[in-house]
VOFI-277847 format. One line per field, with one value per residue: residue number from 1; x, y, z of N, C-alpha, C in turn. Coordinates in steps of 0.1 Angstrom, whole numbers, plus 5000, padded with zeros to 4 digits. Example, Ala and Ser with C-alpha at 12.3 -4.5 7.8 and 13.67 -1.06 7.14 Angstrom:
<atoms>
num: 1,2
nxx: 5132,5128
nyy: 4943,4978
nzz: 5078,5071
caxx: 5123,5137
cayy: 4955,4989
cazz: 5078,5071
cxx: 5132,5129
cyy: 4967,5000
czz: 5078,5079
</atoms>
This chain:
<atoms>
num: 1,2,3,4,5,6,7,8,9,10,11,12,13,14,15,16,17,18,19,20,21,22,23,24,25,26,27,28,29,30,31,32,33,34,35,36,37,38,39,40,41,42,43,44,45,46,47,48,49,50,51,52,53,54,55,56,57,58,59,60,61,62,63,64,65,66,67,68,69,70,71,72,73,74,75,76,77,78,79,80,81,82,83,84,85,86,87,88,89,90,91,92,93,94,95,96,97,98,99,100,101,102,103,104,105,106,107,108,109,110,111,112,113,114,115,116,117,118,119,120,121,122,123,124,125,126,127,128,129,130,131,132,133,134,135,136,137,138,139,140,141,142,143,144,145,146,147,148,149,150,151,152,153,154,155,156,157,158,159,160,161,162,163,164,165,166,167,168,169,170,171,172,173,174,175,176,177,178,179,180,181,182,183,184,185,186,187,188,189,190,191,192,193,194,195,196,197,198,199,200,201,202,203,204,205,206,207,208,209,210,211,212,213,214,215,216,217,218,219,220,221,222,223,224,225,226,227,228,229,230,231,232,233,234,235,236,237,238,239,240,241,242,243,244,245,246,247,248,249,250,251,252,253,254,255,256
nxx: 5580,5562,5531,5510,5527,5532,5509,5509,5529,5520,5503,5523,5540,5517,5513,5508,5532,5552,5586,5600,5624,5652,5645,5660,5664,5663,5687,5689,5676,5679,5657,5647,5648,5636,5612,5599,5592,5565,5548,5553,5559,5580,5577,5557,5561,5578,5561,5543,5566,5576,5548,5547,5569,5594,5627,5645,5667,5685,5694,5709,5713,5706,5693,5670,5662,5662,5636,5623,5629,5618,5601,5625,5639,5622,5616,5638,5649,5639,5659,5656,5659,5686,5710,5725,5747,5756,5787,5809,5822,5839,5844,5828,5824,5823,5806,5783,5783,5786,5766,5744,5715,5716,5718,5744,5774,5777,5753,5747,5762,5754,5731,5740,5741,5722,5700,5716,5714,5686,5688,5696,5712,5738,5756,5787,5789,5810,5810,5801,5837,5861,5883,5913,5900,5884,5894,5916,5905,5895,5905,5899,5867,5864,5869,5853,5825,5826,5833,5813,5792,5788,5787,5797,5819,5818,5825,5825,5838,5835,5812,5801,5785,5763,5744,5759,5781,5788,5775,5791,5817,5810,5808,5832,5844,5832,5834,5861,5879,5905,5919,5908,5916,5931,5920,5894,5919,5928,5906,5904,5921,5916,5890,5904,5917,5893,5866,5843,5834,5811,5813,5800,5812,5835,5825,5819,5844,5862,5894,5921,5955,5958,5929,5936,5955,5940,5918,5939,5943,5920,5910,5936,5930,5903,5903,5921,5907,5888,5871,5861,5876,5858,5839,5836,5820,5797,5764,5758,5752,5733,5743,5735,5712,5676,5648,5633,5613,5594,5557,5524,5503,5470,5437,5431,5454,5480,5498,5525
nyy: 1031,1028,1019,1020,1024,1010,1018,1042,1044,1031,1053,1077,1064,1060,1083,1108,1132,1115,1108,1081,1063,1053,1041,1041,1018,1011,1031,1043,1031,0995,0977,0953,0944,0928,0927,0929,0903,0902,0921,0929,0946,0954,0938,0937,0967,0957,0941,0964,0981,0961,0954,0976,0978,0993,1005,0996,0997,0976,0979,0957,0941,0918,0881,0876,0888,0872,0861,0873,0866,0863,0882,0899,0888,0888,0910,0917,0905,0926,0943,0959,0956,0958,0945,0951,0935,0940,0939,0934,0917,0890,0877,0862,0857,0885,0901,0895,0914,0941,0941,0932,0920,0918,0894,0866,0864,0841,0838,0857,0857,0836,0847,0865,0844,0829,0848,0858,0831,0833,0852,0877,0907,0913,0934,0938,0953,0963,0976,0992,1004,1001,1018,1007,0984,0966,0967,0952,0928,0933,0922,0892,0898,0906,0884,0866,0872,0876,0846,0842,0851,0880,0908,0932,0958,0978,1005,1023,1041,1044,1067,1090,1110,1129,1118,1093,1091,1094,1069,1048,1055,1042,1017,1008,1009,0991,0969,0966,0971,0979,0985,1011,1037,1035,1029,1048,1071,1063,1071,1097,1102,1099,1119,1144,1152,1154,1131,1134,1143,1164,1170,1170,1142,1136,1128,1098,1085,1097,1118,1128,1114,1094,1080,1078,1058,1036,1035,1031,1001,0986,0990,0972,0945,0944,0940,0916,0900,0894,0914,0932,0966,0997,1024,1045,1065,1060,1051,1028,0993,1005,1005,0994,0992,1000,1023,1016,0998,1004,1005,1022,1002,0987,0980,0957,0942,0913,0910,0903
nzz: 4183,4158,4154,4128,4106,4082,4068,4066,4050,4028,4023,4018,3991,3975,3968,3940,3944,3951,3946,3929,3951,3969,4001,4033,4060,4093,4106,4124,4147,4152,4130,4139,4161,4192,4198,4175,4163,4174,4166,4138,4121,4105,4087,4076,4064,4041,4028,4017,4003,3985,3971,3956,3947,3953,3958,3987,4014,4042,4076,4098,4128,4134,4132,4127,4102,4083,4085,4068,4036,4021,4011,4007,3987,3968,3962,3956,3932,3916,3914,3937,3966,3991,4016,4047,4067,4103,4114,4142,4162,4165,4188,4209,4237,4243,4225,4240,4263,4249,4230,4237,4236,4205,4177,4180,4167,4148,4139,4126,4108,4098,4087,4064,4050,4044,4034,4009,3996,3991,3970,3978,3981,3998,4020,4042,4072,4092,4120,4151,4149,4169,4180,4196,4212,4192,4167,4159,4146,4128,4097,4102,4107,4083,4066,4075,4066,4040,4032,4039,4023,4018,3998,3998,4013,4046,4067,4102,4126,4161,4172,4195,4205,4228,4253,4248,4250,4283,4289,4271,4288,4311,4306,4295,4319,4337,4322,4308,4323,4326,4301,4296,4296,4276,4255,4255,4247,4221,4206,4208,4190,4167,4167,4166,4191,4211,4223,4208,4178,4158,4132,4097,4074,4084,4105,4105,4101,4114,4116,4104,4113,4124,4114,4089,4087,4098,4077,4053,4063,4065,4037,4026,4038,4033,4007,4006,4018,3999,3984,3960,3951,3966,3964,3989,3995,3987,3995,4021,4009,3988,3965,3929,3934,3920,3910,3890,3885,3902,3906,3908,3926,3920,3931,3919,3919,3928,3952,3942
caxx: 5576,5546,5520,5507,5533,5527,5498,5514,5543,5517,5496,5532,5542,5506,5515,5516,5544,5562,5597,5607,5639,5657,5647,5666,5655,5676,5695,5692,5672,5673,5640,5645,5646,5628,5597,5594,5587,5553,5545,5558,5557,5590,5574,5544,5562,5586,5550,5543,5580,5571,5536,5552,5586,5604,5638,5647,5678,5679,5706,5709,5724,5701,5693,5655,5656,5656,5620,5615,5638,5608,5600,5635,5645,5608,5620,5659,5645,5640,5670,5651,5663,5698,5709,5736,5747,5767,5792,5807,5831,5839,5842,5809,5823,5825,5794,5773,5784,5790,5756,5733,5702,5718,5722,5757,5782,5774,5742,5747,5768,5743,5717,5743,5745,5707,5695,5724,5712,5677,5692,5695,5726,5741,5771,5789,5788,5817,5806,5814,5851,5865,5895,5918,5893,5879,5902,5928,5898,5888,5908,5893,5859,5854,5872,5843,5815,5830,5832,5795,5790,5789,5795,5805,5821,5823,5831,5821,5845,5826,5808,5802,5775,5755,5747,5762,5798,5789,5773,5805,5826,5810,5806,5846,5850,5825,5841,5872,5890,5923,5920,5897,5921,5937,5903,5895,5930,5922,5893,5907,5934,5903,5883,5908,5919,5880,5857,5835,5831,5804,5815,5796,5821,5844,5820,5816,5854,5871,5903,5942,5974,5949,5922,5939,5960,5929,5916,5944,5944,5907,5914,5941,5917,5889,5913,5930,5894,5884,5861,5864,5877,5848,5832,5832,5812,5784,5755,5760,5741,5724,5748,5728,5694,5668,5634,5630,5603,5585,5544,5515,5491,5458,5429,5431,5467,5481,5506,5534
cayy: 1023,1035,1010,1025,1025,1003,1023,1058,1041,1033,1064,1079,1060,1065,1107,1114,1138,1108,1107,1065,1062,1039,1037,1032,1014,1011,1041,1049,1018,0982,0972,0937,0941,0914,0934,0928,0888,0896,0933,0924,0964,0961,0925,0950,0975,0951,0942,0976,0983,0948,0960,0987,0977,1002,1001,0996,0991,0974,0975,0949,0933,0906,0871,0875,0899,0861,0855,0883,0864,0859,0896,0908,0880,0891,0931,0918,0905,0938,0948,0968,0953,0949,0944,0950,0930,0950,0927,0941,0914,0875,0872,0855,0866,0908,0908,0892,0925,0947,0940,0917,0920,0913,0879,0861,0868,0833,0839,0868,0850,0827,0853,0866,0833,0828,0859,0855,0820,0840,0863,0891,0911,0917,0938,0939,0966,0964,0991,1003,1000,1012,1019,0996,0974,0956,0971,0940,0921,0939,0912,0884,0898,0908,0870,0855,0880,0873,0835,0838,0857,0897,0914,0945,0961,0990,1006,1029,1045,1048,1079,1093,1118,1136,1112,1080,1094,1085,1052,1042,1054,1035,1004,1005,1009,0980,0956,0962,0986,0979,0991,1020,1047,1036,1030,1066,1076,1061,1073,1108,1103,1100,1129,1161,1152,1150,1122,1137,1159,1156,1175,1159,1140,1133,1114,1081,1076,1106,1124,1128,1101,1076,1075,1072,1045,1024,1033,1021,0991,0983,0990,0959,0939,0941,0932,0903,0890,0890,0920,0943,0978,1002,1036,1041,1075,1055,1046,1015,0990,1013,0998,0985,0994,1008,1022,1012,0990,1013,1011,1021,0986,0989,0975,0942,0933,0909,0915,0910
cazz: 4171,4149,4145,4116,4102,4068,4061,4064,4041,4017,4016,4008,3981,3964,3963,3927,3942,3958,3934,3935,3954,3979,4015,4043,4073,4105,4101,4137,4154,4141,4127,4140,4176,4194,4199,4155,4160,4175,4157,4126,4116,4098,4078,4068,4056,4033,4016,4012,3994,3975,3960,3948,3940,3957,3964,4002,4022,4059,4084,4109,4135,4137,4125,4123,4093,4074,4084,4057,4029,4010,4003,4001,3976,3955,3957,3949,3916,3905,3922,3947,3982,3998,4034,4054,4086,4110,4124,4156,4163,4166,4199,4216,4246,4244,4219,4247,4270,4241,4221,4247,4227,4192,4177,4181,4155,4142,4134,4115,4095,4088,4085,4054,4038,4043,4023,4001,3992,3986,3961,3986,3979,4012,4026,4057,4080,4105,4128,4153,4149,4187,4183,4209,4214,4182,4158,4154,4141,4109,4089,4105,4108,4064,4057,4077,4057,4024,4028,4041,4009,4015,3981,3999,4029,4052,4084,4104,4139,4171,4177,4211,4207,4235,4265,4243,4261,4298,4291,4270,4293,4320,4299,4299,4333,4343,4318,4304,4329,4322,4288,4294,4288,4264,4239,4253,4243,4209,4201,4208,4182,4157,4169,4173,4209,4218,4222,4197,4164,4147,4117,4084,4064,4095,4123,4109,4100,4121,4109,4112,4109,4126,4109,4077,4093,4098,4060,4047,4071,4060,4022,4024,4045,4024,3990,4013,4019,3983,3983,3949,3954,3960,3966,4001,3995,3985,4002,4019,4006,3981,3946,3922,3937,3909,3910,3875,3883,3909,3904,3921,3927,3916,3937,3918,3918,3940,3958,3933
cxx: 5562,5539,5513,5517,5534,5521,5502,5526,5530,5509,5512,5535,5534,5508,5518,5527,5552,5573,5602,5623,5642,5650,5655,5659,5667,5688,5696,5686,5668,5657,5637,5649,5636,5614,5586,5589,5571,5544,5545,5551,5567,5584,5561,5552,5574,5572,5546,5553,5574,5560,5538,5563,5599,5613,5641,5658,5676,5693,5705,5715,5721,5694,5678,5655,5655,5644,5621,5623,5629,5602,5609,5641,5633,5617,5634,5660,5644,5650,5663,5653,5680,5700,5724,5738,5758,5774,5803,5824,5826,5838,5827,5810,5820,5811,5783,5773,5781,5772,5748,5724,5703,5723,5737,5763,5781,5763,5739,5750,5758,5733,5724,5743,5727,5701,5707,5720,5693,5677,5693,5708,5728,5756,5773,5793,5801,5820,5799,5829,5858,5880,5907,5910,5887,5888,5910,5915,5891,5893,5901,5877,5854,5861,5858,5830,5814,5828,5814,5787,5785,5798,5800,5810,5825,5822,5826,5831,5833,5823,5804,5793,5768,5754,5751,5772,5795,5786,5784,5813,5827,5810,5820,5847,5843,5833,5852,5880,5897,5924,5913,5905,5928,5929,5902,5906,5931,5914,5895,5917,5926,5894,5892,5912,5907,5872,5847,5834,5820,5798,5813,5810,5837,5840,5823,5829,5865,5880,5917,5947,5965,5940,5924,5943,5949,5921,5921,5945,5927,5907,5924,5932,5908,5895,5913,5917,5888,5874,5865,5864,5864,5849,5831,5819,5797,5780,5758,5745,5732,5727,5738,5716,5689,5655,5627,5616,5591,5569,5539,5506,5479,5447,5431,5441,5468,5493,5520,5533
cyy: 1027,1019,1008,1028,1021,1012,1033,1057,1038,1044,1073,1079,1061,1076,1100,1124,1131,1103,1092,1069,1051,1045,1033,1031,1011,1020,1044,1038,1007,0981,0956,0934,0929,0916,0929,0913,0890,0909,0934,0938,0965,0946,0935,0959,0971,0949,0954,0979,0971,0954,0976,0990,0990,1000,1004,0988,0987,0971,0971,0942,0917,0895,0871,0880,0883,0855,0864,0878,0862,0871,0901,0897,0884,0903,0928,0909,0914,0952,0965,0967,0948,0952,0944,0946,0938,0937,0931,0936,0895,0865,0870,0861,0880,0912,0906,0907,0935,0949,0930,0915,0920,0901,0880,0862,0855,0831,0853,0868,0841,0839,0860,0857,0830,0837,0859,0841,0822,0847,0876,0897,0918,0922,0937,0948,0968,0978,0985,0999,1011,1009,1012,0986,0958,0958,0959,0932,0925,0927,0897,0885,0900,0893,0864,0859,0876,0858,0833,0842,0871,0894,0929,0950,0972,0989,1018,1034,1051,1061,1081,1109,1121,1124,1095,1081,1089,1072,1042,1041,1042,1024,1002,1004,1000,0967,0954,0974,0987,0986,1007,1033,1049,1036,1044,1076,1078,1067,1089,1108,1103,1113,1144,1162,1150,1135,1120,1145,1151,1163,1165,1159,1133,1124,1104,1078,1082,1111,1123,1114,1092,1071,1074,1060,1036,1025,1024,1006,0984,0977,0975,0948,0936,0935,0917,0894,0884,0899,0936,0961,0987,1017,1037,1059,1069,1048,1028,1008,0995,1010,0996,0985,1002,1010,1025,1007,0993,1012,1012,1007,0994,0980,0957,0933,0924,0911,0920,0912
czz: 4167,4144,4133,4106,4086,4066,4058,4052,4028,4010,4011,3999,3971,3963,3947,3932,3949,3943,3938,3935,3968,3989,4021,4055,4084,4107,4115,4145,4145,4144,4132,4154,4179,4196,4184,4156,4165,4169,4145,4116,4104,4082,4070,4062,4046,4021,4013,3996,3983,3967,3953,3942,3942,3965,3977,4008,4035,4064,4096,4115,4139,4134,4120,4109,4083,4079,4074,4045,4013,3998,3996,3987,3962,3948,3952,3932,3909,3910,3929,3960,3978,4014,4037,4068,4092,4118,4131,4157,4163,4180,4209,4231,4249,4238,4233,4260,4260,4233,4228,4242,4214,4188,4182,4168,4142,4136,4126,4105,4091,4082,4070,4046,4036,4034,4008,3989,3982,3976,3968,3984,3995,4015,4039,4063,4094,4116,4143,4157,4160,4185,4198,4215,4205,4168,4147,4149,4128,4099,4087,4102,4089,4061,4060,4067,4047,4026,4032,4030,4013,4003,3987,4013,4031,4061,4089,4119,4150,4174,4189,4214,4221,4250,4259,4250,4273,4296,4285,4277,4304,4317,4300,4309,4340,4332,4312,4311,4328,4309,4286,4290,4279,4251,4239,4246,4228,4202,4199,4192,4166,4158,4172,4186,4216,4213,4212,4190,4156,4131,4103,4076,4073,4106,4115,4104,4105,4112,4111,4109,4112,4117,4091,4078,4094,4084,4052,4050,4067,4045,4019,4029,4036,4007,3992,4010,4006,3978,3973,3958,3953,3962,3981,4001,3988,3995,4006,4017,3994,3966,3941,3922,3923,3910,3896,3874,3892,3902,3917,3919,3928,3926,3934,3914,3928,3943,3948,3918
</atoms>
């Protein structure tokens, strides 16, 4: 985690050759670990994006990002912020193995109705979708989103990249061994018979009879729930964002 981090975000943004465009943040580690309540690196670099009105997406698994509802509700005035909660599954039991250091599935929901209530336009992220494991819950899990108020939803199929494969596997074999080869069995039926491909355009939703089968299975799902047909080749989160309203701040502005 870069401490300096704000600052290096706003000497960026001052480039005369910096072109205004979205951000993404959590693209590989949430910004809202528990480390952020006393660092508050990712709260700094929201007032950054704010004094300059640049559009910025956040994906999260965790309830904190509504300490920040104040910025992202400023920047979603000029439709420059949205947020996506990733929501896993419903069960309190599995997430607590599954995800031990991310809120509870209850609090995520709140944390979408919370920024929602902010003006935050928020989608839901239901990732990672493990095949034999959390699968049967996709219906269940976008009804609860949508009535919490997500305006949009996606998915994403478990990847299994480089040493992510042993800790998965062993993660099955410490908590749900009875099922372990059959998830792995799964998971193969999505990747080419292997565990992993990470051919662009193919990892985050795999290929073949299955992984249409779960498209289509999503695609109704997301109708059923109440959630307009969309673009899944768009950025999630990224709709509607604009850096229309992009300036640089002058010494004697304040903040907004």
């Amino acid at each position: 985690m870069k401490e300096r981090a704000p600052d290096l975000l706003r000497e960026a943004l001052s480039k005369k050759s910096w072109e205004p465009q979205t951000v993404a943040m959590s693209g590989i580690t949430d910004v809202y670990q528990p480390v952020e309540r006393r660092m508050q690196i990712t709260r700094r670099c929201l007032e950054v994006f704010a004094e300059f009105r640049n559009p910025v997406v956040l994906i999260t698994k965790n309830h904190l990002i509504t300490r920040d509802a104040d910025l992202l509700g400023e920047l979603a005035k000029f439709h420059a912020a949205s947020v996506a909660i990733s929501l896993t599954t419903l069960d309190a039991t599995l997430v607590k193995t599954l995800e031990p250091r991310a809120s509870t599935p209850s609090r995520r929901l709140a944390a979408i109705r919370e920024l929602t209530a902010a003006g935050v336009p928020v989608s839901v992220l239901t990732a990672p979708i493990i095949p034999g494991l959390n699968d049967h819950e996709i219906p269940a899990l976008l009804a609860a989103a949508r009535e919490a108020g997500a305006v949009s939803a996606h998915y994403t199929v478990v990847r299994l990249p480089l040493s992510v494969e042993p800790i998965f596997t062993e993660w099955l074999a410490r908590h749900v061994p009875g099922q372990k080869e059959k998830i792995l069995g799964r998971i193969r039926e999505f990747r080419s018979g292997e565990l992993h491909r990470g051919k662009f355009g193919e990892r985050m939703s795999g290929t073949g009879s299955a992984a249409e089968q779960l498209r289509q299975f999503y695609e109704v799902s997301s109708r059923r729930a109440g959630f307009a047909p969309h673009d899944e080749s768009l950025d999630i989160g990224a709709r509607g964002l604009s850096a229309e309203h992009f300036r640089v701040p002058s010494a004697q502005m304040t903040l907004w």
